[in-house]
C-alpha positions, 0 to 999 in steps of 0.5 A, a space after each residue: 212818128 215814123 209810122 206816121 211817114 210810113 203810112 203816106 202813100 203817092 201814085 206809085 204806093 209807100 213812098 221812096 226812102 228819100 221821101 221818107 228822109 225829107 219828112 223826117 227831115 222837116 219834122 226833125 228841124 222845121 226850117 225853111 229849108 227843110 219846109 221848102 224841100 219838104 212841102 209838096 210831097 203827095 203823102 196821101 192819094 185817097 180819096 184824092 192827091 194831098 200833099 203835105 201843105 195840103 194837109 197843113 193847110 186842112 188842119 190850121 185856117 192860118 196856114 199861108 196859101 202862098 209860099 215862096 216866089 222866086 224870080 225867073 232865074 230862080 232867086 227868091 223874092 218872098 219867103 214863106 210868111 211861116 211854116 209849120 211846127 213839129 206838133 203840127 206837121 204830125 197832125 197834118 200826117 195824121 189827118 192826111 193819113 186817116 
């Protein structure tokens, strides 16, 4: 699975080491907190910017196109209706990485 993670690229080319720990992290123990500090890493950039809820969302038609709402002092008032799982956040990589 980690040369999954090495494969993502962003804007500045392969992604930082912290980058690479927060995907680790989520696919280690997918927990909203681990999803929320996870989701929108850009992993992929050609042929266009994909970040990793992009990819979940080009692999499952069920992937929720809305995530968390916070108030505007920062307190959350909807959480994910789901995240994803181990198994489908590696499809997600693959597919954004292929």
């Amino acid at each position: 699975m980690r040369h999954l993670i090495d494969k993502c690229r962003n804007m500045h080319g392969p992604l930082s080491e912290d980058l690479k720990a927060r995907l680790q992290a989520v696919i280690d123990n997918p927990t909203i907190e681990t999803w929320e500090d996870a989701h929108s890493i850009i992993i992929q950039t050609e042929p266009k910017e994909m970040t990793l809820w992009q990819a979940w969302i080009a692999i499952d038609s069920d992937a929720p196109d809305v995530g968390r709402r916070t108030d505007f002092r920062g307190n959350v008032i909807r959480e994910w209706e789901r995240i994803p799982s181990s198994f489908t956040l590696l499809r997600a990589l693959q597919f954004a990485t292929e």
